[in-house]
Rosetta silent file (secondary structure, phi, psi, omega in degrees, C-alpha in Angstrom):
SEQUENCE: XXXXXXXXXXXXXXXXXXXXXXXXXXXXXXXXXXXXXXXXXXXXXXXXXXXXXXXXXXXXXXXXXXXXXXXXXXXXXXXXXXXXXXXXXXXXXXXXXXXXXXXXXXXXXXXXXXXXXXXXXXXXXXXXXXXXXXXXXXXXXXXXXXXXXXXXXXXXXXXXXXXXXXXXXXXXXXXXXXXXXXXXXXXXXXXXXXXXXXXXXXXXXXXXXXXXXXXXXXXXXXXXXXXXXXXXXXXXXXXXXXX
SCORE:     score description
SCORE:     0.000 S_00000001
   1 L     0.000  117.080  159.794   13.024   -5.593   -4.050 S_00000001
   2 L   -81.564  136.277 -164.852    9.916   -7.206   -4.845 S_00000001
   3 E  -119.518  161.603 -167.596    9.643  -10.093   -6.696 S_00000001
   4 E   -90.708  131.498  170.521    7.241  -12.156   -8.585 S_00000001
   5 L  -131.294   54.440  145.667    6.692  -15.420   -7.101 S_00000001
   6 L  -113.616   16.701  172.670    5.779  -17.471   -9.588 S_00000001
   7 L  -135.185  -10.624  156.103    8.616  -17.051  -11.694 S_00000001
   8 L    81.377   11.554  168.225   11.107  -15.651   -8.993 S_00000001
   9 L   -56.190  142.122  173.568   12.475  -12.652  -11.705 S_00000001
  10 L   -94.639  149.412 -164.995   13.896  -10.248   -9.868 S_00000001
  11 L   -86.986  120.626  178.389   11.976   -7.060  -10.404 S_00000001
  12 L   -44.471  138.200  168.383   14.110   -3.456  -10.795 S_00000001
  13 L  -132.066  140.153  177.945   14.325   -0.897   -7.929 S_00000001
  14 L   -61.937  152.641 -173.569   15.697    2.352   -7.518 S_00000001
  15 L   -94.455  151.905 -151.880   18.799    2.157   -5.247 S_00000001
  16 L   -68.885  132.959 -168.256   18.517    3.058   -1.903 S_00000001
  17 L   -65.848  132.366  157.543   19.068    6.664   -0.898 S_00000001
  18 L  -120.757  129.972  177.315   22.195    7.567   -0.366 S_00000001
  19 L   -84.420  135.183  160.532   23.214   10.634    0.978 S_00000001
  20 L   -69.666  124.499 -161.839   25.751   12.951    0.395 S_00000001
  21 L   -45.600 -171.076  175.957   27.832   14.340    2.588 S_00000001
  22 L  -126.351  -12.084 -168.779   27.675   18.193    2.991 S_00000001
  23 L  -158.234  156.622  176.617   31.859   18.407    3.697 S_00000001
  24 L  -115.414  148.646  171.910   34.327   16.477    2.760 S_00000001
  25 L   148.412 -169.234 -150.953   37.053   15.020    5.495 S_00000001
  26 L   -89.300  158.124 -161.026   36.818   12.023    8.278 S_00000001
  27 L  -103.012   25.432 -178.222   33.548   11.302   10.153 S_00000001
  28 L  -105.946  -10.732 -172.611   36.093   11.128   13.640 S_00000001
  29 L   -66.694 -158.439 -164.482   35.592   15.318   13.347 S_00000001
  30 L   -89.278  159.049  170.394   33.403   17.335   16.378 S_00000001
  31 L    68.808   13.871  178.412   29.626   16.080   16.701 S_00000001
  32 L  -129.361  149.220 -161.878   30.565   13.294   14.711 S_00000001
  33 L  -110.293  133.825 -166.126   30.193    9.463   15.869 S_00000001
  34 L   -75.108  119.840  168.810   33.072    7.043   14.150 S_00000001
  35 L    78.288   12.836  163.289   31.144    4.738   11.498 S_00000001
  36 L   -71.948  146.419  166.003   27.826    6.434   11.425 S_00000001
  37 L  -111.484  173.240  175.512   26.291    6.677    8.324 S_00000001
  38 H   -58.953  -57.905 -159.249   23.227    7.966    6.449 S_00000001
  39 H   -74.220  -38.695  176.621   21.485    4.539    6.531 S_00000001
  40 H   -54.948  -38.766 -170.331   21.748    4.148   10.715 S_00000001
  41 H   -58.246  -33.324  153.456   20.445    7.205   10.668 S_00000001
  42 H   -65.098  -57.145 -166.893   17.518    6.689    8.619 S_00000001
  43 H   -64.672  -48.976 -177.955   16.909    3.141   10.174 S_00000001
  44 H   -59.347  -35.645  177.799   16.840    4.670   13.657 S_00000001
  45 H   -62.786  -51.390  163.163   14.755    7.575   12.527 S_00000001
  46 H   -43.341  -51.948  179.866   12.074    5.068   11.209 S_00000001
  47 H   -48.642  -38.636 -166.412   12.196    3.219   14.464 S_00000001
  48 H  -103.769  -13.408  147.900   11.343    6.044   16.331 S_00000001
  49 H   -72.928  -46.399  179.794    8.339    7.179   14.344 S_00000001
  50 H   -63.222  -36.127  173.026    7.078    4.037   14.212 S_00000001
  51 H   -53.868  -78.684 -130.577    7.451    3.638   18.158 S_00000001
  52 H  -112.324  -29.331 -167.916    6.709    7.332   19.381 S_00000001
  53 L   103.585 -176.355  169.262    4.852    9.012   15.954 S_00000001
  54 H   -45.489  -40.231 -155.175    5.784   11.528   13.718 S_00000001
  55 H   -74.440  -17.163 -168.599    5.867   13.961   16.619 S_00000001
  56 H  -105.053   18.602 -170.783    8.527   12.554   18.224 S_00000001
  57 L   -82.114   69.756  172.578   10.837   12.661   14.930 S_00000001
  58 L  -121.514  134.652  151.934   13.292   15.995   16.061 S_00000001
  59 H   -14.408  -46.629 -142.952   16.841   16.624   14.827 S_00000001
  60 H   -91.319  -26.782  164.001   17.930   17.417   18.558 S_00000001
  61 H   -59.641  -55.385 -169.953   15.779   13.754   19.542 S_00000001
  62 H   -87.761   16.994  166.288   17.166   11.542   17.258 S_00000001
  63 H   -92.123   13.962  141.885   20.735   12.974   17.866 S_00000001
  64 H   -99.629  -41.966  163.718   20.489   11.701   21.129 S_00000001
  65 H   -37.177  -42.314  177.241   19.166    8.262   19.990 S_00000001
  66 L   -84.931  -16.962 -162.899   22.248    7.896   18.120 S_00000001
  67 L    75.282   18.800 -164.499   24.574    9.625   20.437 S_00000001
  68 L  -141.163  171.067  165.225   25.980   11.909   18.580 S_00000001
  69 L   -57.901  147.600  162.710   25.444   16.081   17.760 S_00000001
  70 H   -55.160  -21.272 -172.647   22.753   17.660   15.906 S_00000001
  71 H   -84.047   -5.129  164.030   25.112   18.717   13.654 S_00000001
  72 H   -85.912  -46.093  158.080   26.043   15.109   12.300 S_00000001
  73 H   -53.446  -39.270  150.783   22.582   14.572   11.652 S_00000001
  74 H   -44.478  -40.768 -176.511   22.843   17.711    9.197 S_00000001
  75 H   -87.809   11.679  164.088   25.963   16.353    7.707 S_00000001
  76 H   -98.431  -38.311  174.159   24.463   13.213    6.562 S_00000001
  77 H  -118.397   -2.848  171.359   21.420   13.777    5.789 S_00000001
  78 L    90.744 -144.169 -165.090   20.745   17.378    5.737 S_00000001
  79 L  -125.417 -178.395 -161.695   17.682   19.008    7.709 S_00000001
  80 H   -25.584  -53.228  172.710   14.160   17.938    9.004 S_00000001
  81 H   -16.928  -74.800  168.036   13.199   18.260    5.187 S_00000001
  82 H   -75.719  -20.614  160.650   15.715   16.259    3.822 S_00000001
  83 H   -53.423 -100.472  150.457   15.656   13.678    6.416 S_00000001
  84 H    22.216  -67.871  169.149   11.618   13.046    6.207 S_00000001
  85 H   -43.448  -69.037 -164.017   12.152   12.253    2.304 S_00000001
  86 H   -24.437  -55.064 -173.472   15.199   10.507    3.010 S_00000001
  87 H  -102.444   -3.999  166.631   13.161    8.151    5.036 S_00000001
  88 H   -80.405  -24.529  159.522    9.710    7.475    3.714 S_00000001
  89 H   -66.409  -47.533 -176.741   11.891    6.752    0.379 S_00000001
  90 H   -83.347    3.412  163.112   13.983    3.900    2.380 S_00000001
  91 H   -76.131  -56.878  174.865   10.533    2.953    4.300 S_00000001
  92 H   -61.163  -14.813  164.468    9.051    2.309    0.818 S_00000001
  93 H   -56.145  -76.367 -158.006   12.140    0.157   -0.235 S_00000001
  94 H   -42.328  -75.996  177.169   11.588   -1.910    2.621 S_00000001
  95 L   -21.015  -31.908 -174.337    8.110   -2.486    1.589 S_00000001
  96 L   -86.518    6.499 -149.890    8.959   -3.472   -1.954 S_00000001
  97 L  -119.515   85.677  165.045   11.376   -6.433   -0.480 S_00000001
  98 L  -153.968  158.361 -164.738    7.927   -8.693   -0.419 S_00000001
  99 E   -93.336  160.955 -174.470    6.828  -11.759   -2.940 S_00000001
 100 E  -120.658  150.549 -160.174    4.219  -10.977   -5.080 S_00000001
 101 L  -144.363  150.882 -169.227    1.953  -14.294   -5.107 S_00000001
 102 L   160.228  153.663  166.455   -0.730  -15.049   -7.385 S_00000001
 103 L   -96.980  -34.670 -168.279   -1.719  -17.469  -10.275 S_00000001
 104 L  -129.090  157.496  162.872   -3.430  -15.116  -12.843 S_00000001
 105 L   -36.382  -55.975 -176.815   -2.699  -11.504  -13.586 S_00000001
 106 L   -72.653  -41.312  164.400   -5.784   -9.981  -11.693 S_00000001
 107 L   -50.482  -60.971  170.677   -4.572  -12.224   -8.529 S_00000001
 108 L   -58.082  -25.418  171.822   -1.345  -10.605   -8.756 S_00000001
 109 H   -84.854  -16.409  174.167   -2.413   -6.999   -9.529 S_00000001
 110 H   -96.488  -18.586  162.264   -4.719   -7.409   -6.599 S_00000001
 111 H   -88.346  -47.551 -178.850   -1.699   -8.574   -4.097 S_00000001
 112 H   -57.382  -54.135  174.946    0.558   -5.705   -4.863 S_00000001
 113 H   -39.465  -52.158 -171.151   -2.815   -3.263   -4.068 S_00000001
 114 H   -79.700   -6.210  157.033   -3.072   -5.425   -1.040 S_00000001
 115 H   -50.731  -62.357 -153.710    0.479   -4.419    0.236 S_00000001
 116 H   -51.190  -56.157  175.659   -0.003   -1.059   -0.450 S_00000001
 117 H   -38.812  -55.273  154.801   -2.984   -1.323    1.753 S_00000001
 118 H    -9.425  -75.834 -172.697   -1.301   -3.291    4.262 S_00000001
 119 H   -76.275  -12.679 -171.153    1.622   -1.588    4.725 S_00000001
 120 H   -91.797  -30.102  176.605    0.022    1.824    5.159 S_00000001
 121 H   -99.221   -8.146  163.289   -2.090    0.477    7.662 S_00000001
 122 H   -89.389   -4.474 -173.287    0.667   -1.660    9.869 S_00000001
 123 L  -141.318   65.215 -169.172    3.333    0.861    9.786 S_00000001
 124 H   -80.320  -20.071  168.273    0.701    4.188    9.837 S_00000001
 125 H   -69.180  -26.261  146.800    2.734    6.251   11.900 S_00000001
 126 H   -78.418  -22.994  170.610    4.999    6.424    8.829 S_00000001
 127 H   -78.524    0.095 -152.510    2.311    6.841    6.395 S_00000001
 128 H   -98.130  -89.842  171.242    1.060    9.310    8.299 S_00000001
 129 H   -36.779 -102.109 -107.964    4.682   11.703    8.219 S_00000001
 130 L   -49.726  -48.505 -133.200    4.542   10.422    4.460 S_00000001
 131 L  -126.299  -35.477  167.517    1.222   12.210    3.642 S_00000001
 132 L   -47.729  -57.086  174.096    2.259   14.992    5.808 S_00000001
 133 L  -111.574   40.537  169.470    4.748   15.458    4.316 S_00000001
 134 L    79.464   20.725 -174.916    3.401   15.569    0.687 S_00000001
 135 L  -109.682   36.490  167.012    5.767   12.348    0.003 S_00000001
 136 H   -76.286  -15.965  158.155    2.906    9.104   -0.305 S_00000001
 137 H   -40.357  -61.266 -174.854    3.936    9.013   -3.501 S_00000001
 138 H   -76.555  -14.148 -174.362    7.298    8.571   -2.946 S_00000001
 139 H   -79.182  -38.671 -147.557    6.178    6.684    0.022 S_00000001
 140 H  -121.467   -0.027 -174.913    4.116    3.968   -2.214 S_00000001
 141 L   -57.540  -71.936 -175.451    6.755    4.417   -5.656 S_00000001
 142 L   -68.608  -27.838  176.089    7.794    1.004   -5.546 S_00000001
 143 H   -61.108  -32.167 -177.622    4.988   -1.064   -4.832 S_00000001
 144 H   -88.265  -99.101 -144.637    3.271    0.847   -8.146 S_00000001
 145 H     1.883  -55.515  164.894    5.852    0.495  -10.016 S_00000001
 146 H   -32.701  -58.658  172.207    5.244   -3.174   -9.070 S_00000001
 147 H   -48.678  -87.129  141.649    1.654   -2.772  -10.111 S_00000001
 148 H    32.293  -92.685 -152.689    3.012   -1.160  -13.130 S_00000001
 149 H   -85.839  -24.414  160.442    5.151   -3.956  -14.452 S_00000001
 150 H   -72.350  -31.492  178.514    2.163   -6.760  -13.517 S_00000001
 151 H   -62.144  -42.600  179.993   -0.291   -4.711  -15.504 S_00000001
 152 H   -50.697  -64.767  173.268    2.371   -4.736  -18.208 S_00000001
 153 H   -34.365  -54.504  174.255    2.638   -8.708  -18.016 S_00000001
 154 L   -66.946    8.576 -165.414   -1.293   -8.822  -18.487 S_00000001
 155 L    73.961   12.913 -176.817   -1.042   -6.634  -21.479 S_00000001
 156 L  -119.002  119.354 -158.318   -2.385   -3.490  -20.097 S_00000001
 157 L  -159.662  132.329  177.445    0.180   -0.908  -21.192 S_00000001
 158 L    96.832 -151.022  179.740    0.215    3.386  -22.358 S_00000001
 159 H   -48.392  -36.640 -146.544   -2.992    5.014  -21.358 S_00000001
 160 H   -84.697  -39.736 -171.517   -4.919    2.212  -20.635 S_00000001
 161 H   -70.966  -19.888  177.435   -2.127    1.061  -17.824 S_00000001
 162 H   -80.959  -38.618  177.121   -1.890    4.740  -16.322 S_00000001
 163 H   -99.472   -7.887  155.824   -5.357    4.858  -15.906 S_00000001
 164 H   -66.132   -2.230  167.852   -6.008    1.291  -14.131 S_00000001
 165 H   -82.213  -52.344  164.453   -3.481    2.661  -11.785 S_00000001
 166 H   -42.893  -61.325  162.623   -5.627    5.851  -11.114 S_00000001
 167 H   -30.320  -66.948 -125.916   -8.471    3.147  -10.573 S_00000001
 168 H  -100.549  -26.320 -162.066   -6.782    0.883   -8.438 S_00000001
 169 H   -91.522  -33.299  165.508   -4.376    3.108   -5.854 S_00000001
 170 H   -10.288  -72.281 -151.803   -8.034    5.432   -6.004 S_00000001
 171 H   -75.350  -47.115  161.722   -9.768    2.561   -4.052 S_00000001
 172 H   -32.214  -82.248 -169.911   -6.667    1.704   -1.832 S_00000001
 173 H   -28.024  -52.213 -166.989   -5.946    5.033   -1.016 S_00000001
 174 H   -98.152   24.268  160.472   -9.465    6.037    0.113 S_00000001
 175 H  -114.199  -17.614  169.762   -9.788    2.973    2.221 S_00000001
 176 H   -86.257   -5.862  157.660   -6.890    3.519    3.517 S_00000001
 177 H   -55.481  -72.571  168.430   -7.886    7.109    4.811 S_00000001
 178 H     8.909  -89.313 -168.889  -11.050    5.673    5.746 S_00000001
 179 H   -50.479  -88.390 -120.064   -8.837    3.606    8.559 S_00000001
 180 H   -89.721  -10.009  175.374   -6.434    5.675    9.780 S_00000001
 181 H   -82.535    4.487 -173.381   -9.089    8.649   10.173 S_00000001
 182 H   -98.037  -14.196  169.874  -11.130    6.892   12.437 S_00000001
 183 H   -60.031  -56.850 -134.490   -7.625    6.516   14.863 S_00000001
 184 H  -103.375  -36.488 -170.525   -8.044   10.344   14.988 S_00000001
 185 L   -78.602  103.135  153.192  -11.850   10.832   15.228 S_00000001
 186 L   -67.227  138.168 -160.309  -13.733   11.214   18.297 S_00000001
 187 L   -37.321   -9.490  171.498  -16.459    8.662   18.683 S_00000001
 188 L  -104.284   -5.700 -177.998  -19.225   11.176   18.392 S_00000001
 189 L   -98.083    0.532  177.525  -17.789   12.761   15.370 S_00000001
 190 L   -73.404 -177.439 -162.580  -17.449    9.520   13.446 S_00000001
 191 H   -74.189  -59.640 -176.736  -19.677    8.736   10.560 S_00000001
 192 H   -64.142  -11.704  165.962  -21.734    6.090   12.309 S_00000001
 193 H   -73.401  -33.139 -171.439  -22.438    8.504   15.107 S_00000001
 194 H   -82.735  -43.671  177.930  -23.253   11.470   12.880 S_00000001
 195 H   -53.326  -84.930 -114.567  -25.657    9.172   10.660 S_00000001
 196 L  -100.445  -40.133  179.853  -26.729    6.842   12.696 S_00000001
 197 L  -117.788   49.961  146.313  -28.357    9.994   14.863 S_00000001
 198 L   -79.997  131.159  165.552  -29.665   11.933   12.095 S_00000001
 199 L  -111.334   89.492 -157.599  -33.596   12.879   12.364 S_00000001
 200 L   103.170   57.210  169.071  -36.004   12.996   10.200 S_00000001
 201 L  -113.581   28.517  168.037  -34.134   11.477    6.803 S_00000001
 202 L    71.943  -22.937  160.638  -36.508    9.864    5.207 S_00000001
 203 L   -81.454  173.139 -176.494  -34.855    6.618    5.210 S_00000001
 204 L   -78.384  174.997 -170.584  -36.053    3.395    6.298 S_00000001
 205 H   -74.014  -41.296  174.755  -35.141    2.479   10.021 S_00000001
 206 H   -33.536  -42.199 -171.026  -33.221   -0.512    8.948 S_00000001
 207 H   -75.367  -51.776 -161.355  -30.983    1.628    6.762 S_00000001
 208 H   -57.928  -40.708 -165.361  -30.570    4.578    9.822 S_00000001
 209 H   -44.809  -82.924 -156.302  -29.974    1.079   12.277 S_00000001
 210 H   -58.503  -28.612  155.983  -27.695   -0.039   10.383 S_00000001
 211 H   -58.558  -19.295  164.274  -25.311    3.168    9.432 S_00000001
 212 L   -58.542  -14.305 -158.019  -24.943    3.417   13.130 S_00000001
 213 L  -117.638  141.982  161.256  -22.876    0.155   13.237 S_00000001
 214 L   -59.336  133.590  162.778  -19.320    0.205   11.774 S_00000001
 215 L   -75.047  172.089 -178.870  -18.781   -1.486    8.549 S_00000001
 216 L   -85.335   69.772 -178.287  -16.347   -4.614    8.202 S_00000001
 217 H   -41.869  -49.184  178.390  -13.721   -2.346    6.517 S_00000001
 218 H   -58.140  -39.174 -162.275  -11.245   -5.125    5.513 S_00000001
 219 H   -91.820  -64.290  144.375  -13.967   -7.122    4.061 S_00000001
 220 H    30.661  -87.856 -157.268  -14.787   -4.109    2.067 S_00000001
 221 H   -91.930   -7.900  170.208  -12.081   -3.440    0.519 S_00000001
 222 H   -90.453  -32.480  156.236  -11.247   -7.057   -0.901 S_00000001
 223 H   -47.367  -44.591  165.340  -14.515   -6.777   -2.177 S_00000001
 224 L   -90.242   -4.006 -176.557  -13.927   -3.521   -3.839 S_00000001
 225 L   -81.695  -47.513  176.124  -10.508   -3.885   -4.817 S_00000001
 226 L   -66.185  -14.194  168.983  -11.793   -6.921   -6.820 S_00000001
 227 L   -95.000  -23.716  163.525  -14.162   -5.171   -8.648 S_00000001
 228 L   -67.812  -52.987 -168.316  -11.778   -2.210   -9.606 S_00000001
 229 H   -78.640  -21.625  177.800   -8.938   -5.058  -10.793 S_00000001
 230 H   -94.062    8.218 -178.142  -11.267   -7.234  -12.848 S_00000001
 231 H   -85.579  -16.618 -166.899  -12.767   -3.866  -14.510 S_00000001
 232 H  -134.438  -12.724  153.985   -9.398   -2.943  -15.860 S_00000001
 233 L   -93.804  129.114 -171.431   -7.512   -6.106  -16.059 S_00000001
 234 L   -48.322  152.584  165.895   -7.953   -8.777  -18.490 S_00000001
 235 L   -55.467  178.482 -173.415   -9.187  -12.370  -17.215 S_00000001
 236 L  -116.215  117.636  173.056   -6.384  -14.691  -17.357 S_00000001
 237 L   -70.343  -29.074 -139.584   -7.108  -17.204  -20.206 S_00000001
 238 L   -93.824   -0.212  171.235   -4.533  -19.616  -20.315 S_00000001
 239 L   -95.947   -3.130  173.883   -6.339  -21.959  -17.871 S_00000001
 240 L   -69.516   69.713 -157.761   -8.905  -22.413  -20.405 S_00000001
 241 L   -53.090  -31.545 -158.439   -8.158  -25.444  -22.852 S_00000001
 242 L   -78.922   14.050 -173.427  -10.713  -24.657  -25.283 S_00000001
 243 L  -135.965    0.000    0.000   -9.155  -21.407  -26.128 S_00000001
């Protein structure tokens, strides 16, 4: 659950997937391991994306990780499908259980962005499945929500709060492609390679020099983040005496 922390309310979350069983009777039956549950199942399945990738995420794998049958992984959590959800929802939990720290409204609407950034880029092998598998929504659900209910606190609420969210996860989002496509990219197919050895463009040399060189991405994006959150959030007043 994330929380605000300068007033330490605790902030609402959806509750943590639980699954339902597919049969009913004792988990002691064949293919089934005594006191497993939906959530080991899920924790280990994170673990082993995050270790190994996405790629190494199979039914028949992480039914050996566990010790148990393939068929116990169906009856908790149901197949590759449902599993996948299962866990980029209880990845994105995890994510929300962070303080949200700030003094003014735009400070705080600008920390929750920088989770979202964050977290997509330290744990990428799940945002990665996430986006795969059409869930970054559901992958990134609590942190806006977070966003959400700090926009609310500044007074940006309705349309106006729906579309500084379209603004704000906008600029996250495509910095956080930015990053993780360049993991993926060989070094002559990257931007500053493709650019940077373009002939005959018309620009000055200074300009071509310099698209050749990687930008400071991080520095970037605090830059640009900050210019999206003070376009759509109000200053913060109240430090002002005179008003």
């Amino acid at each position: 659950m994330a929380t605000r922390a300068d007033d330490g309310d605790l902030m609402a979350t959806q509750p943590p997937h639980q699954a339902v069983p597919r049969s009913s009777g004792s988990d002691s039956g064949p293919g089934r391991r005594a006191g497993l549950d939906a959530g080991e199942i899920l924790d280990r399945a994170i673990a082993l994306v995050e270790d190994e990738g996405a790629g190494a995420l199979t039914m028949r794998r992480l039914a050996a990780e566990l010790g148990v049958a393939t068929t116990s992984i169906y009856w908790h959590v149901g197949n590759r499908g449902d599993l996948v959800t299962a866990l980029v929802g209880r990845h994105g939990e995890r994510l929300a259980q962070q303080q949200i720290e700030g003094e003014t409204a735009r400070d705080r609407v600008q920390a929750v962005a920088r989770m979202i950034w964050s977290s997509a880029v330290d744990h990428r092998e799940v945002t990665r499945l996430a986006a795969a598998a059409g869930a970054s929504s559901l992958h990134a659900r609590q942190l806006e929500l977070a966003m959400a209910r700090e926009l609310q606190e500044a007074g940006v609420v309705g349309p106006a709060a729906r579309d500084a969210m379209r603004a704000i996860t906008a600029c996250v989002g495509g910095f956080i492609v930015a990053n993780l496509i360049d993991d993926r990219t060989p070094s002559s197919l990257r931007r500053t390679s493709v650019l940077g050895g373009a002939e005959s463009t018309g620009l000055e040399p200074s300009t071509l020099e310099a698209l050749a060189e990687p930008a400071d991405l991080p520095s970037l994006f605090e830059a640009t983040l900050r210019a999206v959150v003070d376009s759509v959030v109000p200053a913060d007043l109240s430090a002002n005496a005179y008003l």
